[in-house]
N, C-alpha and C positions, 0 to 999 in steps of 0.2 A: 691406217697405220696402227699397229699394235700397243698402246699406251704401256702395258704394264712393263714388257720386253723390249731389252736395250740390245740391236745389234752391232757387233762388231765385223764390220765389211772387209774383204779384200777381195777386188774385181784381179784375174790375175791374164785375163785375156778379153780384147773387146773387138768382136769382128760384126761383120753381115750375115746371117744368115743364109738358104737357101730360100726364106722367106721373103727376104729383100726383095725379091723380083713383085710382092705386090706394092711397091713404091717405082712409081714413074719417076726418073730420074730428077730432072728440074723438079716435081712438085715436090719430090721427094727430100731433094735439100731443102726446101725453104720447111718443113717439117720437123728434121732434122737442127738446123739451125735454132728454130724457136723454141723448140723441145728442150737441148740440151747446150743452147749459146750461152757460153761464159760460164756453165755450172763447172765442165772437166775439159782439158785439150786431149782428152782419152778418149771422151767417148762422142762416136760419130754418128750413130744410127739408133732409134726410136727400137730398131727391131735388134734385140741385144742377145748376144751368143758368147754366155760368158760362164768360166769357171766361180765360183761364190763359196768361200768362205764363210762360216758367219758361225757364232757364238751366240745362244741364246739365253738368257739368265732369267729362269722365270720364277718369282717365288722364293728366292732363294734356292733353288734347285740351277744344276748346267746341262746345257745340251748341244750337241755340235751337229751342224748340217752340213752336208756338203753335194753340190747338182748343179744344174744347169738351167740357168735362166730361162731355157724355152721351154722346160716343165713349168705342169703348171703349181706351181708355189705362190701364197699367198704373201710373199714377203717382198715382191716384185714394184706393190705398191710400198711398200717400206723402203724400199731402196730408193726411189724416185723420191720421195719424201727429204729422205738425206742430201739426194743430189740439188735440194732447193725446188722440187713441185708439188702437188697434192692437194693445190688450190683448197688453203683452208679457210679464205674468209671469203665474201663476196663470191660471184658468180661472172665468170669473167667474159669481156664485152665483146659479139659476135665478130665484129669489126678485128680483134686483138687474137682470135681461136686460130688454131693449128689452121694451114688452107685444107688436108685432107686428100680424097683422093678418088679418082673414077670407078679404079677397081674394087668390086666387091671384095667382101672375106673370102680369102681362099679354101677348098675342101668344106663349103657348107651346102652348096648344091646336091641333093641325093642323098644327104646326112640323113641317117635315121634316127627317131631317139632310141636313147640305150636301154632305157624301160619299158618304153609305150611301144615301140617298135614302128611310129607310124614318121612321115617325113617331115620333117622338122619347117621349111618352108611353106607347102602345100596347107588351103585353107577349104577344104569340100563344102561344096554347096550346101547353104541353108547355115554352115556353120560360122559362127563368129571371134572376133580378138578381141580381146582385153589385154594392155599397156601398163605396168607399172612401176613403180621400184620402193622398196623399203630394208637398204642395207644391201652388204656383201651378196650376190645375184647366186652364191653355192646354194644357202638356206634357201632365199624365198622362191626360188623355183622348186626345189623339192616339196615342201609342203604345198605346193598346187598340183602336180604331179601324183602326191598318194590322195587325193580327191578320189572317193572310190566310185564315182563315175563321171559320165561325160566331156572328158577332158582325153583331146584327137592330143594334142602334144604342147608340150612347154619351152621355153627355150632361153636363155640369156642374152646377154646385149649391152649396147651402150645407148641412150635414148635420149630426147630434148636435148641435145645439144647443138652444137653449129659446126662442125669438123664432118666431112662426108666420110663413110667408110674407116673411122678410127682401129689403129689398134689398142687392147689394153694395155700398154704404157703409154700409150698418150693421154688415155683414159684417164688414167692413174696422175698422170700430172695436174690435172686442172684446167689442162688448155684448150680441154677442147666442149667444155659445158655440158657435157654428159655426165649423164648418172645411170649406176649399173642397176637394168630392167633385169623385169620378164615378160615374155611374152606368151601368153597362152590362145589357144585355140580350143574353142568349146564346142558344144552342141547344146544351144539353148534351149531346147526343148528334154532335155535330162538333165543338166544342171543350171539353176538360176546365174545370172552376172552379180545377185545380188550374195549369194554364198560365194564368189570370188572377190568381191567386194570385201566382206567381213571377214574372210581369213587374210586380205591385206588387213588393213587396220590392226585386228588381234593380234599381229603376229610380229608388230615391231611397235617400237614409241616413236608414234608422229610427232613427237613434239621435243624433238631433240636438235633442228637445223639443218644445219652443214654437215651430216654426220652420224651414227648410228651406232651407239656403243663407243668399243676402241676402235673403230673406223672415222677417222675425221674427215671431213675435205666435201668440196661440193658434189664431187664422182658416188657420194655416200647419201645424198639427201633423197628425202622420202617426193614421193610424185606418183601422181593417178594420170593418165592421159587420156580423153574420152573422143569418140568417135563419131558418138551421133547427141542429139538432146537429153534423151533417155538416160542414157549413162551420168551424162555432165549433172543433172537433176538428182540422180540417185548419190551418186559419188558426194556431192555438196550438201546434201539432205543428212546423208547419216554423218560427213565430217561433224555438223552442226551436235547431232544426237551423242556423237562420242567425245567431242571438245568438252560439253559439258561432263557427258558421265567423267570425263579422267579430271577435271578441274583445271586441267591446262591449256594453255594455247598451244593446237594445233598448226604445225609449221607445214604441213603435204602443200609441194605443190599442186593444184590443179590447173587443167590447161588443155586447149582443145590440141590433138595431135596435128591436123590441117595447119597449125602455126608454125610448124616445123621444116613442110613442105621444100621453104626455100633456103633450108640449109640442106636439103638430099632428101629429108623423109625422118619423120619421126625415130624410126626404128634403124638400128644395124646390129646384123646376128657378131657375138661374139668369136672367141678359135673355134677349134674345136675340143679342141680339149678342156673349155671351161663347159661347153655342154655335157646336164646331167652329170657333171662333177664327182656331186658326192656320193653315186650308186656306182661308182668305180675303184676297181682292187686299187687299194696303196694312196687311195684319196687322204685328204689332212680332214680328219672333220671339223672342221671350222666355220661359225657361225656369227655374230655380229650384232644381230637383231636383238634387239630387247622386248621381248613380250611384256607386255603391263598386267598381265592378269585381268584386266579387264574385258567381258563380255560384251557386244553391240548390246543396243537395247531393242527390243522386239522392234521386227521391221515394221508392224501395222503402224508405230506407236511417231514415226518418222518419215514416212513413206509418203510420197504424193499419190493424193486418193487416186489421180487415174492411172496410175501406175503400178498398183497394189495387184493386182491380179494375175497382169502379163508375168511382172517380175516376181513371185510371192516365190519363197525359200524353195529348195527342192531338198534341203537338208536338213534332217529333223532335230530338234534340241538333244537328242540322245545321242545325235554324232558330235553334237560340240561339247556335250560333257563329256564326255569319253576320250575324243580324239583333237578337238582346239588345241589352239597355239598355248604353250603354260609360262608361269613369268620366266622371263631369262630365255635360255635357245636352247629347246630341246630336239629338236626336229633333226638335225645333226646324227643322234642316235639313234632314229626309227629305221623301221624296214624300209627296202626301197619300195617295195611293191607297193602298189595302189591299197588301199585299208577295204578291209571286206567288208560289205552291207549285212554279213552276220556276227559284225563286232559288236555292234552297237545297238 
């Protein structure tokens, strides 16, 4: 939710979608019900298809929007917020989450990304994922994305949480213990896990909670998810190196993705239309993250010795002067393209 901008709401129609058919009916109301029981006797469905109104005062300036909820608009979680969700304190108990639902997201099978060109599910052999989130999922998947190499595709999500198959309004309420990822697919033999590693961290304040900027709510907290030991060792390693460098406590979740399993699986791909977002005509460039200005400290200097080899940077100090994350969100602004190795 947007702290500085007050909106003024009128829902002025509230139906089903054509989307609704990926709600199984039964699981679908009990969904439905806990999502939006007792907030409005208007609204019926999680998957909302509505005209929007809204006045935006930002700054002392005015601005008038007006669309349709199934765009995607970042103000979809400001609504939900209004209606009573956005789970802003605690992390709510799996027992208490949305039930969810069998069916995958629809239209992400065969999805290609819109920059890389390559398929958004698919993971080619020898190649590997890394899991995370730090804020609004428009930013921090693009700045992994212009990584100018070894990166097969990126993608958005809902992640850790306990709700199978969420949409983002569910998302967005709290109810369902997800927080917005990304997920990347590399090729660890041209790019380290340990340079996707340090542009998480760089690239937001771990040490902000429930929330990430003017983004509040659990659906906003920072989290690393690891795969195998290697990662969980590294991820933990440099938290320790950067808690100190910024003097604050570190709030990242860390956590093995295997814990996940038995609410469906670590990960669920987002719409489509939240993928590669913000390399799309008519996009909002909106960003959320707080960069601290602060640099990792040399990996030798944190690293576990038998670790140090496999993992050692593939990205030279010349790219993070040049192209690292800068305080505040700048990444929002850059080209979409991948960043050239004759930038730097």
């Amino acid at each position: 939710m947007v702290a500085m901008r007050r909106y003024y709401v009128t829902l002025s129609s509230i139906a089903t979608p054509a989307a609704a058919a990926f709600l199984p009916s039964r699981q679908g109301d009990l969904n439905q019900q806990k999502l939006f029981g007792g907030l409005s006797s208007k609204v019926s469905t999680p998957f909302l298809s509505a005209t929007v109104g809204v006045t935006s005062r930002i700054r002392g300036g005015t601005e008038s929007i007006r669309g349709n909820l199934n765009q995607p608009l970042r103000m979809i979680g400001s609504i939900l917020d209004l209606l009573g969700g956005g789970g802003k304190g605690e992390l709510i108990d799996p027992e208490k989450a949305l039930p969810g639902r069998q069916q995958k997201m629809p239209n992400i099978s065969g999805l290609k990304h819109y920059v890389l060109g390559n398929d958004l599910e698919e993971v080619p052999e020898g190649y590997k994922v890394a899991i995370f989130a730090n804020g609004c999922f428009w930013g921090s998947e693009k700045g992994i994305w212009r990584l100018p190499f070894g990166i097969h595709s990126t993608a958005v999500g809902y992640c850790a949480g306990f709700t199978p198959n969420p949409s983002y309004e569910e998302a967005c309420s709290g109810l369902t213990g997800h927080t917005e990822g990304v997920r990347v697919v590399y090729d660890p033999s041209k790019i380290s896990f340990v340079d996707i590693l340090r542009w998480f961290w760089e690239a937001h304040d771990p040490c902000s909670g429930m929330g990430q900027g003017n983004d509040r709510g659990t659906q906003y907290r920072s989290g690393f998810y690891y795969f195998d030991d290697d990662q969980k060792r590294l991820i933990e390693a440099s938290k320790t190196a950067y808690e100190q460098q910024l003097g604050r406590t570190i709030t990242t979740e860390i956590a093995d993705a295997s814990d996940y399993e038995k609410y469906g699986g670590i990960w669920f791909f987002a719409e489509p239309y939240h993928q590669q977002y913000l390399s799309k005509p008519g996009s909002r460039p909106y960003c959320s993250a707080q960069p601290q200005g602060v640099s990792l400290a040399d990996f030798n200097t944190w690293a576990p010795d038998n670790l140090k080899e496999e993992y050692s940077p593939k990205l030279p100090e010349s790219f993070w002067k040049k192209h690292g994350p800068k305080r505040g969100c700048s990444v929002v602004q850059e080209p979409n393209e991948p960043i050239s190795v004759d930038s730097y």
